[in-house]
N, C-alpha and C positions, 0 to 999 in steps of 0.2 A: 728442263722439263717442268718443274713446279711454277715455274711463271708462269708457264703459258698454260698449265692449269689453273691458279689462281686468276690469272686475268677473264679464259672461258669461263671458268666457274662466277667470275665478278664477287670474289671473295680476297678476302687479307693473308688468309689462313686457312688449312684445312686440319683436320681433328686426327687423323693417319694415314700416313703414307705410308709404302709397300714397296720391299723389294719383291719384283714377284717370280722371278723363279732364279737363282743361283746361277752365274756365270761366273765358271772359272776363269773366262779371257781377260775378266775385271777383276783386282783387287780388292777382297773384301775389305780391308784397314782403308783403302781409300774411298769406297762407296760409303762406309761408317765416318768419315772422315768428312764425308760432305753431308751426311744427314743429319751427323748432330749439329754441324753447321747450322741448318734449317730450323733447329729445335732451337738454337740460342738464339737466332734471329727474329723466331716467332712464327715463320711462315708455316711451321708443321708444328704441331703439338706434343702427337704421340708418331713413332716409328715401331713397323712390325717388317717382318720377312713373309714369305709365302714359299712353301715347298722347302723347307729348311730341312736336314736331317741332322740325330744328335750331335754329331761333331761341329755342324754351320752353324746351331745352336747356340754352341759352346761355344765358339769364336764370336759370333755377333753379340753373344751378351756380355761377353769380357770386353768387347767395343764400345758400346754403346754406352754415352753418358749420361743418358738419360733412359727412360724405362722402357724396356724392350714390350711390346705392349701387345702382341700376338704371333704366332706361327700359324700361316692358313695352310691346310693339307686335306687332301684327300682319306676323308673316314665316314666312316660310316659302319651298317652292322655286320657289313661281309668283307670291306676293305680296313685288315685294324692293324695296318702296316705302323703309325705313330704307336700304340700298342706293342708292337712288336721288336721295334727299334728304339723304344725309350726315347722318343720324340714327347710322348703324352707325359710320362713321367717327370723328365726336364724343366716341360712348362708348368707340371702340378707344383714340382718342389721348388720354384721361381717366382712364382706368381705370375706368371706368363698366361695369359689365353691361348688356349687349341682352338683354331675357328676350323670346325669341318664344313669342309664345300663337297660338295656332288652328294648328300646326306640318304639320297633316295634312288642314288643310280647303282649299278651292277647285281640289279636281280632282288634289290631288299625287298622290294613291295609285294614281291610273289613267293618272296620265302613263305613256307606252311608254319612255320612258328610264329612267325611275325603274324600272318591272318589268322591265326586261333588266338592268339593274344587279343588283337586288335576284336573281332567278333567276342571274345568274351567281354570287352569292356565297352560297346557297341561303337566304337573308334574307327578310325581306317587305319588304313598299315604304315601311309605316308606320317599318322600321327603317332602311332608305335615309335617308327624310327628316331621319328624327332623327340620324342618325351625319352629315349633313353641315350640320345647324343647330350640334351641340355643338363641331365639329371647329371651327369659326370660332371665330377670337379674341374674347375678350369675349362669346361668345352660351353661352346658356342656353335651355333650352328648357320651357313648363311644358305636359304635355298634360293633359286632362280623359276619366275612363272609369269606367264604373259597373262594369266586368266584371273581375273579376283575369287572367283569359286575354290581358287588353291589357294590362295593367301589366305583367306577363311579358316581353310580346312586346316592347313600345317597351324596357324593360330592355336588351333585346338588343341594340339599339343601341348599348351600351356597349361590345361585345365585335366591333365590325363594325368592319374598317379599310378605306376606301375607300381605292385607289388614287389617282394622281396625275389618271391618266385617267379614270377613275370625277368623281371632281370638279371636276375642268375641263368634264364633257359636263353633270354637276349646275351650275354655276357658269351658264354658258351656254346651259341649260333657256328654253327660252321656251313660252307659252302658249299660241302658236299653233300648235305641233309636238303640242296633244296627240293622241293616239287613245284614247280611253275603251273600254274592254272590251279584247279579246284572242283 
């Protein structure tokens, strides 16, 4: 598979590959077995997993000879399953990266906390969510948008400082508190 991405890409090398979601039909010592391959060769630099939980964690990084370099999963401020499962914690006490994907999906934007935040700091909600997924240690955040009007905006996030208060009420967000609309 990496040939015929490096040859599509017209590249030597790519910066991270990705296991991207666990199969048990495959052995994992063999999948690590061919990655780091990859990394002594040169053709991949860094290796990450995707969808990993703590115990796949725990086995990929006792595989890996080289620096296990992310876990992508599903978080965000209503999904805090890596939270939950010591997924997050893992990667903090690791040096591992959390890359959360889908950052904006299952109801975040209409949570009533997230928009009183976001209106007190004249923000939107998409930039609430993101300023308190990058603020966590070890988290990254990757969003998906076909409109440059959003790439802009999630940007913004960068330039949002939430308070201590602000992320302690994010921290503490449950799902059941939502109200959709306004």
């Amino acid at each position: 598979a990496i040939e015929g991405s490096l040859r599509r890409l017209g590249v030597d090398y790519v910066d991270l590959y990705l296991i991207h979601h666990p199969d048990p039909t495959v052995p994992l010592e063999e999948t690590f077995e061919a990655l780091n391959q990859l990394v002594e060769q040169g053709k991949v630099r860094y290796i990450g997993v995707s969808n990993f939980d703590r115990d796949l964690m725990e086995r990929a990084y006792g595989l890996s000879k080289s620096i296990l370099a992310t876990n992508q999963v599903h978080y965000n401020l209503v999904v805090r399953e890596p939270e939950d499962n010591g997924v997050l914690q893992f990667c903090q006490e690791r040096d591992v990266l959390l890359t959360a994907y889908s950052p904006l999906r299952d109801g975040v934007l209409q949570h009533d906390v997230v928009r009183r935040i976001a209106d007190r700091h004249g923000a939107t909600p998409a930039q609430v969510a993101l300023a308190w997924l990058i603020g966590k240690d070890h988290v990254v955040t990757i969003t998906q948008s076909h409109a440059v009007e959003h790439f802009r905006e999630n940007l913004g996030a960068l330039d949002l400082s939430l308070s201590a208060e602000d992320v302690s009420a994010l921290d503490n967000l449950s799902s059941g508190t939502m109200q959709v609309g306004r």
